[in-house]
N, C-alpha and C positions, 0 to 999 in steps of 0.2 A: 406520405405519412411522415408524421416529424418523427427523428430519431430520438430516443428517451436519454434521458441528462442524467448516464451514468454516476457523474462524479457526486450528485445529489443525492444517491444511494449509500455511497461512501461517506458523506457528511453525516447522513444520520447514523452509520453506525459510528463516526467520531463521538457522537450527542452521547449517544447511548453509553460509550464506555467510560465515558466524562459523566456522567449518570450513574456507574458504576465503580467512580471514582481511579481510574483507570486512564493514563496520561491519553488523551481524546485524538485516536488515531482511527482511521476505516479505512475498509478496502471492500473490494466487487473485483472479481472476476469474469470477463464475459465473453462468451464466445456467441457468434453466429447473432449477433443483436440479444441476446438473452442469459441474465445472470446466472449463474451456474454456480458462484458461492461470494457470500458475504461476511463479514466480522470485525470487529473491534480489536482492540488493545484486550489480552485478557493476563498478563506477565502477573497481577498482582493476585485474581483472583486462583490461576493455576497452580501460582507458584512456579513458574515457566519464563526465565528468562527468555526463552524462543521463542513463547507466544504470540507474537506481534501479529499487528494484522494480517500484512502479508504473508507471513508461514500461515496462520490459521487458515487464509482462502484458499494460497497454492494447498495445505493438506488437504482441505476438503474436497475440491477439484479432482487433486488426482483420485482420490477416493470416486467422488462420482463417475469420474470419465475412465477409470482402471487404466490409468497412465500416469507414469513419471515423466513427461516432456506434453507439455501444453501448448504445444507450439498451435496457432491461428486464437492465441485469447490473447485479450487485452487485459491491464489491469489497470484499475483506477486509484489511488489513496490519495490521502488528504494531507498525508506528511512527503516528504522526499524520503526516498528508502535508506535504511542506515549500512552497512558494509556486508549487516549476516544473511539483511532482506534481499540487497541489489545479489548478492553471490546465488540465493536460490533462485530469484528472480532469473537469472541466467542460466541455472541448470536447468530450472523447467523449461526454458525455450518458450518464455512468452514474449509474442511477437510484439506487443506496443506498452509501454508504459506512460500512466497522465499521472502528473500529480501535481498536487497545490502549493502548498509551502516548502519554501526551500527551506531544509535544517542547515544551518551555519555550521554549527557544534558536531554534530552526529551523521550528517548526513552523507551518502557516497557516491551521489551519482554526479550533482553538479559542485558539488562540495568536496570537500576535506580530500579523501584517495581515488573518486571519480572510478571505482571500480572498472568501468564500460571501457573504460581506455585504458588498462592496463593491456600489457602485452599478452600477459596469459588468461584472460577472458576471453570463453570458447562463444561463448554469445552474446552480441548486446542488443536489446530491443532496440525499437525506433522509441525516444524518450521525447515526451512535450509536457516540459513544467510549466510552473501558473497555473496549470487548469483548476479553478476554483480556488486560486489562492486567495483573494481576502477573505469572504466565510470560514474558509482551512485555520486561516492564521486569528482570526476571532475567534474561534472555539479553543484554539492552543494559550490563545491572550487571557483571554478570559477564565480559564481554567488555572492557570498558573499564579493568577494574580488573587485567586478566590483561597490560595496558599498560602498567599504568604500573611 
């Protein structure tokens, strides 16, 4: 059985929050081969500087699964995580994270303060960027550009 292309879940909810005018970011959460939460970029429509995708899944995760450590999920987004995403990303104790586009500017995993490798980071996932980075960085191109 082929295993399903996560990160293509994560792209459409990029579409969508770029659709919603919403800087075009997604995430999926998935444990045990099966999504357990998805969402976009919602900062503008919440009013929520913490909205980001990844708070939105980790919140709804632990929600569904009535846990604050998600350890054995994976997470998938379409951006690199920025310092406040890779920090919860680590409290929840999710074991892998994929992501597409590196953030140059914002980003803190293979970027800018590299959170993972600080000393007092109690966890770091197992991290593989690229995953889906050209589409990733198409929809962030092309969104930005439709700005200016």
């Amino acid at each position: 059985m082929k295993r399903p292309d996560f990160m293509s879940f994560a792209l459409a909810e990029a579409e969508a929050a770029a659709a919603r005018g919403e800087v075009p970011v997604g995430a999926v959460l998935v444990q045990d081969g099966e999504i357990i939460a998805s969402a976009g970029n919602r900062t503008r429509e919440l009013k929520d500087a913490t909205a980001h995708a990844e708070m939105m899944v980790i919140r709804e995760a632990s929600r569904k699964l009535a846990a604050e450590r998600l350890t054995g999920c994976d997470l998938y987004v379409t951006l690199e995580p920025c310092a406040m995403c890779a920090a919860a990303i680590s409290f929840a104790r999710v074991r892998r994270l994929y992501f597409g586009a590196v953030d140059e500017k914002g980003g803190a995993v293979v970027s800018g303060g590299r959170f993972y490798a600080s000393p007092t980071c109690h966890h770091a996932p197992d991290v593989y960027p690229g995953i889906g980075e050209r589409p990733a960085s198409a929809i962030l191109t092309s969104f930005f550009q439709s700005r200016r």
